[in-house]
C-alpha positions as CSV (number, residue, x, y, z in Angstrom):
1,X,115.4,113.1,2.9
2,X,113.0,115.1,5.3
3,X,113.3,113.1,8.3
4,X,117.5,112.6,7.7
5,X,117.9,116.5,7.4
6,X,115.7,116.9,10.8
7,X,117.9,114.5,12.4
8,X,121.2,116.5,11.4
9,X,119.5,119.9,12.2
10,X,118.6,119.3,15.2
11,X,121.7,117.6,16.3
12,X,123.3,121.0,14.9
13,X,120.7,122.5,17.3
14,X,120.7,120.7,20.8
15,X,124.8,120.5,20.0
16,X,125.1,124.6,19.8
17,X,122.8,125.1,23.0
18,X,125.2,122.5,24.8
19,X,128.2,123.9,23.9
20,X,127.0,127.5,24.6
21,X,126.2,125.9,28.3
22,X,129.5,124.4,28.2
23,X,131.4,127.8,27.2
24,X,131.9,129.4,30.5
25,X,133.5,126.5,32.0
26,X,136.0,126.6,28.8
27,X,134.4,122.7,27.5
28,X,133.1,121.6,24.4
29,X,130.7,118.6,24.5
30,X,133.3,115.9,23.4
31,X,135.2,117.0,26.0
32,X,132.4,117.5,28.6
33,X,131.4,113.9,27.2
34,X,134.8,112.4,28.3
35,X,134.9,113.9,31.8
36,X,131.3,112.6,32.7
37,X,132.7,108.8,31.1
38,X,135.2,109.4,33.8
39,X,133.3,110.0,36.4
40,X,131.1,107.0,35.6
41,X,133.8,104.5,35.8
42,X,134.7,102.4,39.0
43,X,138.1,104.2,39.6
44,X,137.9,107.6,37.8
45,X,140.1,106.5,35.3
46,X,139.7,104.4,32.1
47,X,142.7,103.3,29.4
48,X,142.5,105.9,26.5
49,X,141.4,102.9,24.0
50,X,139.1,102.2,26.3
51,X,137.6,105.7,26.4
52,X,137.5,105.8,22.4
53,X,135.6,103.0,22.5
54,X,132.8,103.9,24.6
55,X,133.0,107.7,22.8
56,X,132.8,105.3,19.6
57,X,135.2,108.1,18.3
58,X,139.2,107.4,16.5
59,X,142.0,107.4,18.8
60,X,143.3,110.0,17.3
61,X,140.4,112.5,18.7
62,X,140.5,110.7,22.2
63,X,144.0,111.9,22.1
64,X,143.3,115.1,21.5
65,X,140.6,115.3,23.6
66,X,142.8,113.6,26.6
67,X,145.7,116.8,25.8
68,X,143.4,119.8,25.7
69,X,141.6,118.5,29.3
70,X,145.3,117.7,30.7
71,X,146.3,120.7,29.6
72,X,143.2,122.3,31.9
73,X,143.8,120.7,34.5
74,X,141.0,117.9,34.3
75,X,142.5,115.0,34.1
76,X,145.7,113.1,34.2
77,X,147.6,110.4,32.5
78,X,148.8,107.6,35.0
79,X,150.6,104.5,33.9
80,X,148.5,101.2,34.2
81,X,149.1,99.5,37.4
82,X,149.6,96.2,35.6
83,X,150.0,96.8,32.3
84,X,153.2,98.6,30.6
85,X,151.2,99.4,27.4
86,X,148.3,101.1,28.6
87,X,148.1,104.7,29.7
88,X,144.9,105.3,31.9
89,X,143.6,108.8,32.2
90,X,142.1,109.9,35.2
91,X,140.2,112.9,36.7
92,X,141.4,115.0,38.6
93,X,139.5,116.8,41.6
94,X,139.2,119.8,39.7
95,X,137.9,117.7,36.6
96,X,135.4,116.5,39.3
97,X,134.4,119.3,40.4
98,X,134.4,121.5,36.9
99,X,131.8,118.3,35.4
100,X,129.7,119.0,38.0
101,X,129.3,122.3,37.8
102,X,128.8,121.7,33.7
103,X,126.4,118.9,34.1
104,X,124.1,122.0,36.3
105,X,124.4,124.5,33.3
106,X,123.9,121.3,31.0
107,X,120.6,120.5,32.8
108,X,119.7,124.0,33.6
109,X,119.2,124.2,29.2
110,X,117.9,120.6,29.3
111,X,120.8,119.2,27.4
112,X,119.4,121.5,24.6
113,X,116.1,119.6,24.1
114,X,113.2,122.2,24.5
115,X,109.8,122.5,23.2
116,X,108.9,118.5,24.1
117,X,106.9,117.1,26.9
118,X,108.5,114.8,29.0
119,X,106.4,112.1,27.8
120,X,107.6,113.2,24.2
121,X,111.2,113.3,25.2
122,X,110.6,109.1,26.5
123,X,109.6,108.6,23.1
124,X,111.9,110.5,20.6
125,X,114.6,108.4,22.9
126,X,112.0,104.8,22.0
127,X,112.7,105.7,18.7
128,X,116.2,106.9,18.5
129,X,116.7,103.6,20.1
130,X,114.9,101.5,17.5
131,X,116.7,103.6,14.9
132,X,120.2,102.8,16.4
133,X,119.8,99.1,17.1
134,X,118.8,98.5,13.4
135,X,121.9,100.6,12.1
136,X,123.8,98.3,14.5
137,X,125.0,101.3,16.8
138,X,124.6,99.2,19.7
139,X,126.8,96.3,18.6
140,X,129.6,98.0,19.2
């Protein structure tokens, strides 16, 4: 019970100093998370299933999370080049630039883990690790 409450609090924790990071540029983390899974892929631009996927989050929030960063400005729906059925959603320049800029304030709070060295920090991520492989979060 002890170790599964630390686990949630400090997700709780590193999550609020993430988002407060994440506030000026008007993000929250799943949406900061989405932008940088842009940014990452070959063309700037993944299908929406595709997205969920990788989030490992319901299409319903990818949605969502696809709309509010439209809505900003960040990205962009595009029609699949070869493919009728899939919508891709791509960043814009602004998105581009905005994750950036995010990812520095991100750092700048060290993605909300303090207090650690960064030998420490190698090894709560060895373990996280071990944890996730034997809950099968990596066969995804």
């Amino acid at each position: 019970m002890a170790a599964a409450t630390s686990i949630m609090r400090a997700q709780q924790v590193v999550l609020a100093r993430v988002d407060e990071a994440l506030k000026s540029f008007d993000l929250t983390f799943a949406r900061y998370e989405a932008l940088v899974l842009l940014t990452f892929s070959r063309r700037g631009s993944l299908p929406l299933g595709k997205m969920g996927e990788r989030l490992m989050i319901h299409p319903t929030s990818v949605t969502n999370i696809v709309d509010r960063l439209e809505a900003q400005g960040l990205v962009k729906r595009v029609d699949h080049p070869t493919d009728r059925r899939t919508t891709l959603c791509e960043i814009t320049t602004r998105g581009r630039r905005i994750v950036a800029a995010a990812t520095e304030s991100v750092t700048a709070v060290q993605f909300g883990i303090v207090g650690l060295s960064e030998g420490e920090v190698d090894h709560l991520i060895d373990l996280l690790t071990k944890f996730r492989r034997a809950s099968g979060d990596f066969d995804h």
